[in-house]
C-alpha positions as a Markdown table, in Angstrom:
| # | Residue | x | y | z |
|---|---|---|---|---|
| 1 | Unk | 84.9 | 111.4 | 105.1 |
| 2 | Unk | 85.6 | 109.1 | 102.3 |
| 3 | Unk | 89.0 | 107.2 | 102.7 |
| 4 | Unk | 91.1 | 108.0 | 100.1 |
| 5 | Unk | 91.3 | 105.4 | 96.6 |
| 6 | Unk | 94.5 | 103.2 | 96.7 |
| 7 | Unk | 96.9 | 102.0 | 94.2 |
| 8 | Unk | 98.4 | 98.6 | 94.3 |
| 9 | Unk | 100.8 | 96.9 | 92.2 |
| 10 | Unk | 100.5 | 93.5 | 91.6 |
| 11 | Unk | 103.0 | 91.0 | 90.1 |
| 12 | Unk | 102.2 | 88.5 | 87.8 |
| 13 | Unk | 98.7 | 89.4 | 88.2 |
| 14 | Unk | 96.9 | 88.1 | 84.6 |
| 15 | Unk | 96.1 | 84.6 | 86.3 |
| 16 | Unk | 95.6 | 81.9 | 89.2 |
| 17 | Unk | 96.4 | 83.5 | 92.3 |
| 18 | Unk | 97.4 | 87.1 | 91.2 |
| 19 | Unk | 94.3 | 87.4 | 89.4 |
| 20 | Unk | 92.2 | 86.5 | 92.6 |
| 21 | Unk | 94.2 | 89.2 | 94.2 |
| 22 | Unk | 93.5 | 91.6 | 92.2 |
| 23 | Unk | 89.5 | 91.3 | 92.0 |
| 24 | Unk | 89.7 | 91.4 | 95.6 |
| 25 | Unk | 91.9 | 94.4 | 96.2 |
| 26 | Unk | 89.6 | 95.9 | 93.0 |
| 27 | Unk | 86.1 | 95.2 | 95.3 |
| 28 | Unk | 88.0 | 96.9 | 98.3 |
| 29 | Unk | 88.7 | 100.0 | 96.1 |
| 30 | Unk | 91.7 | 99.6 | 94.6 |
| 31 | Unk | 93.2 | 101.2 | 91.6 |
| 32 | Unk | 95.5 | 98.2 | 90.2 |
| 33 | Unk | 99.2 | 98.4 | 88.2 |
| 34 | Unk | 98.9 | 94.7 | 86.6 |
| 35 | Unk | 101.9 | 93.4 | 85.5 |
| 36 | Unk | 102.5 | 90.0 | 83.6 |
| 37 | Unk | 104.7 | 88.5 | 81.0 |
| 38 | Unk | 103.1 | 86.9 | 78.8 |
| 39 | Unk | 99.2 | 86.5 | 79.7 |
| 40 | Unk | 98.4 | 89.4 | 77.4 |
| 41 | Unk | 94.9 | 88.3 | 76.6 |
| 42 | Unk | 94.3 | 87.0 | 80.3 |
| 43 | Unk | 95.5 | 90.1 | 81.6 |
| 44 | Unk | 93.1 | 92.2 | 79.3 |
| 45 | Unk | 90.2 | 90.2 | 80.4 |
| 46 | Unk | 90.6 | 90.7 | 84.0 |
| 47 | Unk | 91.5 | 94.8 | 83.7 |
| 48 | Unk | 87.7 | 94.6 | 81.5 |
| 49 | Unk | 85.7 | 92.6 | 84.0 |
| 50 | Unk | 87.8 | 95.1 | 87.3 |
| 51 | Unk | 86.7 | 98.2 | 85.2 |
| 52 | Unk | 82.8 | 96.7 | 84.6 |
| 53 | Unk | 82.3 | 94.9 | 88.1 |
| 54 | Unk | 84.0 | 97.6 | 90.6 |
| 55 | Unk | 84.9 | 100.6 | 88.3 |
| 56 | Unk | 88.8 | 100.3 | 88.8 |
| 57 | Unk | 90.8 | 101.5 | 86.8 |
| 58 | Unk | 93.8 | 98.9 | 85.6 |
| 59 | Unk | 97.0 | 99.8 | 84.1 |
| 60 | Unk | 98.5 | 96.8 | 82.6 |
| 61 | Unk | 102.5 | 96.7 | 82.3 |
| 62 | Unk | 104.4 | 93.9 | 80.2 |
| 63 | Unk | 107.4 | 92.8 | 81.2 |
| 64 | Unk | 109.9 | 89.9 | 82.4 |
| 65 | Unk | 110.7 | 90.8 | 85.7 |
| 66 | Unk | 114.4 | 88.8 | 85.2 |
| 67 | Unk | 115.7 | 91.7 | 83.1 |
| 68 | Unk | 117.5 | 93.4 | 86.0 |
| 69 | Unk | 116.0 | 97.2 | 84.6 |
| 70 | Unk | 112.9 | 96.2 | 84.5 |
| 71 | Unk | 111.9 | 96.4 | 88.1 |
| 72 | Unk | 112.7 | 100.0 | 88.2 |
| 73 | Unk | 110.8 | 100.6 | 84.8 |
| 74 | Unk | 107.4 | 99.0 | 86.4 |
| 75 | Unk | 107.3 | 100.8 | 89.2 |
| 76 | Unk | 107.5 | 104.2 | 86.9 |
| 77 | Unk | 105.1 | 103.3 | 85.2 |
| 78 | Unk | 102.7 | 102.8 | 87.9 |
| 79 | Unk | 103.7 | 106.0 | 89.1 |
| 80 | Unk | 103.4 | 108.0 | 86.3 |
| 81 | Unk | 100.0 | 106.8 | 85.3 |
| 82 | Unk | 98.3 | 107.4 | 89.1 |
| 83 | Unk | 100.8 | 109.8 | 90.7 |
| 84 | Unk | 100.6 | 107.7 | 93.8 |
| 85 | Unk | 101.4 | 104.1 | 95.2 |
| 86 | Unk | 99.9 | 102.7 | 98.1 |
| 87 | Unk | 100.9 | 98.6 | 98.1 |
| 88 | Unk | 103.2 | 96.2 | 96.3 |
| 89 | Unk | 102.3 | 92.3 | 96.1 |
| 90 | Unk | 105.3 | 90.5 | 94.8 |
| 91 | Unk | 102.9 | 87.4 | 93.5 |
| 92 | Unk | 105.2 | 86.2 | 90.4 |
| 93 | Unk | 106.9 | 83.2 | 90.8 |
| 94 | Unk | 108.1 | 80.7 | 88.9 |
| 95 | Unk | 106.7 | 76.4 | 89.9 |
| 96 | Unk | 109.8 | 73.9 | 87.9 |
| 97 | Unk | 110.8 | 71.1 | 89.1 |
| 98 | Unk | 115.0 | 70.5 | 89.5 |
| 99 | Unk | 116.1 | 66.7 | 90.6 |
| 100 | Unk | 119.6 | 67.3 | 92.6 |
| 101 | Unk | 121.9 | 66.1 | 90.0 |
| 102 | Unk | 120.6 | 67.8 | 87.6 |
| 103 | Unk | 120.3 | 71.3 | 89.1 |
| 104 | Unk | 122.0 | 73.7 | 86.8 |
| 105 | Unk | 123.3 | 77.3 | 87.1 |
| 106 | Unk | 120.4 | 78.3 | 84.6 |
| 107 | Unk | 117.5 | 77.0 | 87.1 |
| 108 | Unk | 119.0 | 78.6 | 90.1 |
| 109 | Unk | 119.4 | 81.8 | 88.7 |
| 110 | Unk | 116.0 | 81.7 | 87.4 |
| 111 | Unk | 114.2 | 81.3 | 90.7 |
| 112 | Unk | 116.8 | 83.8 | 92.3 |
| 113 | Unk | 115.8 | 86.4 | 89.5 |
| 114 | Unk | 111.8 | 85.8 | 90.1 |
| 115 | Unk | 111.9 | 85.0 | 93.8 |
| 116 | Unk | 114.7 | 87.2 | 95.4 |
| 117 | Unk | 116.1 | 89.9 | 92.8 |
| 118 | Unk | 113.2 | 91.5 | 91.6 |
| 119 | Unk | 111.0 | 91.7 | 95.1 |
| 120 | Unk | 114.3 | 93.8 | 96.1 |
| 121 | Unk | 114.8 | 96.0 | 93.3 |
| 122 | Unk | 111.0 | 96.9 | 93.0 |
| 123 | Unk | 110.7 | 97.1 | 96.8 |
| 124 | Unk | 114.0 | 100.1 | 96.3 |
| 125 | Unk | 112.5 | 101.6 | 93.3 |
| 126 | Unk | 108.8 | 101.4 | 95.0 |
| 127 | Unk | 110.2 | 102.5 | 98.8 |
| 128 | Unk | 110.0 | 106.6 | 98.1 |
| 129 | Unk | 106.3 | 106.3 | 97.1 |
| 130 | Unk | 105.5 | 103.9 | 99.6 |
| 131 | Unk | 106.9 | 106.0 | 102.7 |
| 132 | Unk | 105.0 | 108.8 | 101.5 |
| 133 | Unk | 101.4 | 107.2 | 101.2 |
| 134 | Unk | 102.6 | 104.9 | 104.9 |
| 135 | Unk | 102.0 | 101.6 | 102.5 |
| 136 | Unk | 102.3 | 98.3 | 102.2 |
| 137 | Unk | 104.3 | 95.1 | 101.1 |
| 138 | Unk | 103.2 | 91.7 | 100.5 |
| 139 | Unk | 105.2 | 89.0 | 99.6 |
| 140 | Unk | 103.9 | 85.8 | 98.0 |
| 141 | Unk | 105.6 | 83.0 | 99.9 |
| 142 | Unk | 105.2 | 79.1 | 100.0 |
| 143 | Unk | 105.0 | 77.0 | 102.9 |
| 144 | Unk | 108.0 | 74.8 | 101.2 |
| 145 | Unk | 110.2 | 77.9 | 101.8 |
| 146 | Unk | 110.1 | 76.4 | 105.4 |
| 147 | Unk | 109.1 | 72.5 | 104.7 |
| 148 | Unk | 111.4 | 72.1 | 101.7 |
| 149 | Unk | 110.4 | 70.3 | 98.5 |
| 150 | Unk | 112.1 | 67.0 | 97.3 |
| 151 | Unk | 113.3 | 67.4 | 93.7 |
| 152 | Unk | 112.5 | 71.4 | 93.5 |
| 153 | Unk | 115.8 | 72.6 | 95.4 |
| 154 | Unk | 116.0 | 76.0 | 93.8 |
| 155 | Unk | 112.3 | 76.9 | 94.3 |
| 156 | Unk | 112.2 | 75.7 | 97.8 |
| 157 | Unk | 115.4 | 77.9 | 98.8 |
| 158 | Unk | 114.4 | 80.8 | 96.6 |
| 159 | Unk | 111.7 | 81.1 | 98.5 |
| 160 | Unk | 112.8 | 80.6 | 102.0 |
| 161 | Unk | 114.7 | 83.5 | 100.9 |
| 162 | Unk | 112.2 | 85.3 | 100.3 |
| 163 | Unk | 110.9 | 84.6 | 103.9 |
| 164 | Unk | 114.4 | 86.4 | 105.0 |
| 165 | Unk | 113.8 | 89.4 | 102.7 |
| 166 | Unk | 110.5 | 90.1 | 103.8 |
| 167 | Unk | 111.8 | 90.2 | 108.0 |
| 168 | Unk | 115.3 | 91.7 | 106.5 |
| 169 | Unk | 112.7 | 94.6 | 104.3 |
| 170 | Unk | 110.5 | 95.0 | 107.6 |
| 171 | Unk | 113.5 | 96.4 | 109.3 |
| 172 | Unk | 115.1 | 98.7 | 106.3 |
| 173 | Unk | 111.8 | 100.2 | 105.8 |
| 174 | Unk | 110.2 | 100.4 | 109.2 |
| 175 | Unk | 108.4 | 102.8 | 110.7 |
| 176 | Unk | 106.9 | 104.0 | 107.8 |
| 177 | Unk | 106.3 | 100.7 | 105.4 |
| 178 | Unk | 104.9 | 97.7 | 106.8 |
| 179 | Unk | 106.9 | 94.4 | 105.3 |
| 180 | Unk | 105.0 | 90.8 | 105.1 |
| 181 | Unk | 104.5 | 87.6 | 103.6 |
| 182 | Unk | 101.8 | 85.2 | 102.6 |
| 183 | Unk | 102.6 | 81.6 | 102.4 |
| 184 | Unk | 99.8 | 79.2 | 100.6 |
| 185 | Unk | 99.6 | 75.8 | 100.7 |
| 186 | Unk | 97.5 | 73.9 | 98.2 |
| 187 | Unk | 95.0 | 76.6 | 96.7 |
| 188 | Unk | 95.5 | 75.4 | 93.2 |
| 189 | Unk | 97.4 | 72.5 | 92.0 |
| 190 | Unk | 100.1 | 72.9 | 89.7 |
| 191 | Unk | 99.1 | 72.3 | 86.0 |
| 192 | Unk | 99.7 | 69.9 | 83.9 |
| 193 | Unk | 101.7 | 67.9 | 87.0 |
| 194 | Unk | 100.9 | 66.2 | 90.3 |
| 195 | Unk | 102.4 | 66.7 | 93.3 |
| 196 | Unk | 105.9 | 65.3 | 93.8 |
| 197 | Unk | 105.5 | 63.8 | 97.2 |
| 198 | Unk | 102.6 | 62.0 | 96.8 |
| 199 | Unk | 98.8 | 61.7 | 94.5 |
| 200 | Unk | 96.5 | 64.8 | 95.5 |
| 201 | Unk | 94.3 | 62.6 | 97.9 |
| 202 | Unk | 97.7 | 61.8 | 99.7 |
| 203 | Unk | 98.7 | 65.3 | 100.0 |
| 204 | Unk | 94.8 | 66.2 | 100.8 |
| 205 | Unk | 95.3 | 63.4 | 103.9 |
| 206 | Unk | 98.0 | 65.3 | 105.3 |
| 207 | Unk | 96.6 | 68.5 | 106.0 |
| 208 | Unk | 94.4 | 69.2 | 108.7 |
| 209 | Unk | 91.1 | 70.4 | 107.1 |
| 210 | Unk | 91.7 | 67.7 | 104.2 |
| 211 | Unk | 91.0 | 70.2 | 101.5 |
| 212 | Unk | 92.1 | 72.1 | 98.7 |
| 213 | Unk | 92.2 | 76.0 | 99.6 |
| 214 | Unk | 90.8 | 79.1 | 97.4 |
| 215 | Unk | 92.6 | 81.6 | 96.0 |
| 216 | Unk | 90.8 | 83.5 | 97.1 |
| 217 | Unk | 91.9 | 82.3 | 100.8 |
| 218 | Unk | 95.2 | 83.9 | 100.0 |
| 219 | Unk | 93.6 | 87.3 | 98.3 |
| 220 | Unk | 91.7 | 87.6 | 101.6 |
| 221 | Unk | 95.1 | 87.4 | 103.3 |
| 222 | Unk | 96.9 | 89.8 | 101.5 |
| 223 | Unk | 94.1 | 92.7 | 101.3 |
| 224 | Unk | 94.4 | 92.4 | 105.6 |
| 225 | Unk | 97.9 | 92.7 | 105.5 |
| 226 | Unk | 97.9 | 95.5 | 103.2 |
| 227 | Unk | 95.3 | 97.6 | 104.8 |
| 228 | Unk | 94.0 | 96.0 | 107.9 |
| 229 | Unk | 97.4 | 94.7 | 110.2 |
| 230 | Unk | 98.3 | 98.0 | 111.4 |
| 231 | Unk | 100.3 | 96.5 | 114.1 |
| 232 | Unk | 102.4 | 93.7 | 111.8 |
| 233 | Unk | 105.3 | 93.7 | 109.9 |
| 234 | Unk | 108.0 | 91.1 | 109.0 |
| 235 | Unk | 105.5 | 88.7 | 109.9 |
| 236 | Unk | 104.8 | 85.4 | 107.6 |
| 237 | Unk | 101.2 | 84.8 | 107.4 |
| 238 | Unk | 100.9 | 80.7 | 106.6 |
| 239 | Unk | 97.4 | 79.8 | 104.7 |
| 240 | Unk | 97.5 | 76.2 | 104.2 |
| 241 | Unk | 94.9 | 74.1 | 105.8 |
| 242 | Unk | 97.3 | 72.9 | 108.5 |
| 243 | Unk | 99.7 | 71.2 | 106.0 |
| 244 | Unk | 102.5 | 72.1 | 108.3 |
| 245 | Unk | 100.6 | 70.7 | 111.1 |
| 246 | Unk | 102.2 | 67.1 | 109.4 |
């Protein structure tokens, strides 16, 4: 018997890493909710070459996910256009620097809005659809939520926090939804910047395979957590080459 098609949302899904997840989840036979906030034509580009390549369908939804309704509004969408939801990958996130003394209430409530709020509020609204289909969530983590980053303070314990949301979420919504994370270490390097703690050959040194990753390393990850770790929830999933090794 044919296994039945799934339907995954996907956060900030129009480029980088969210876009390598969704061609991925697309070739394992996924129907994809696509969200992004400002990548229009990026986002229209990938939902083309997902319908012509694998013959998914795409809904794309626009939308910044640090208007407190608006996590409740995407995952309505979704719902109304496929009538099912099968996985959530909360792949947005914000990269900014914030030296110490200059930390202000603005950047920390920025990364808690992207990084903590609105994996929780779409993980509520998505929860009723996800218990019925026995789904999925994946969280998009960073190793510096556990080796913290000098001068981004903010990022580095937003997303350690979302390390504790993902174990906290995998007992709330256990036995039915399975609850995990991803954390990537150097798959892409920040634009336009280089790394804080060092030149990229540096960073490359201290890291076991002495390579840059794929994002598709991290795609690959998240479709086995989805679909494949039957057995695994609250678990953190680190893909980084060994750079924790150091």
């Amino acid at each position: 018997m044919k296994a039945p098609e799934k339907v995954v949302l996907i956060t900030g899904a129009a480029r980088r890493v969210g876009a390598a997840i969704a061609r991925h989840l697309a070739a394992r036979g996924c129907h994809l909710i696509l969200h992004y906030r400002r990548s229009r034509t990026e986002a229209e580009a990938l939902a083309a070459a997902v319908q012509e390549q694998h013959g998914r369908e795409c809904l794309l939804v626009e939308g910044d996910l640090s208007d407190a309704s608006f996590p409740t509004k995407l995952i309505a969408a979704g719902f109304a256009h496929f009538g099912q939801l099968d996985g959530l990958v909360n792949n947005a996130s914000i990269y900014q620097a914030a030296p110490f003394a200059q930390i202000t209430l603005e950047d920390w409530q920025r990364m808690e809005a992207i990084h903590l709020r609105a994996p929780l509020f779409l993980t509520q609204a998505a929860a009723p659809h996800l218990r019925r289909s026995q789904g999925a969530i994946v969280n998009i983590g960073d190793i510096h939520g556990e080796i913290p980053l000098r001068s981004y303070l903010p990022y580095s314990v937003s997303k350690a926090g979302l390390l504790a949301l993902t174990r906290s979420l995998a007992k709330e919504l256990g036995p039915e939804i399975r609850v995990n994370s991803v954390s990537p270490g150097v798959v892409l390097w920040a634009e336009n910047q280089d790394p804080p703690d060092g030149d990229r050959q540096a960073l490359l040194e201290r890291n076991a395979l002495k390579r840059v990753g794929d994002p598709q390393d991290i795609a690959a990850a998240v479709a086995y957590l989805l679909f494949d770790a039957h057995y695994t929830t609250g678990h953190n999933l680190v893909v980084d080459g060994g750079r924790m090794l150091y």
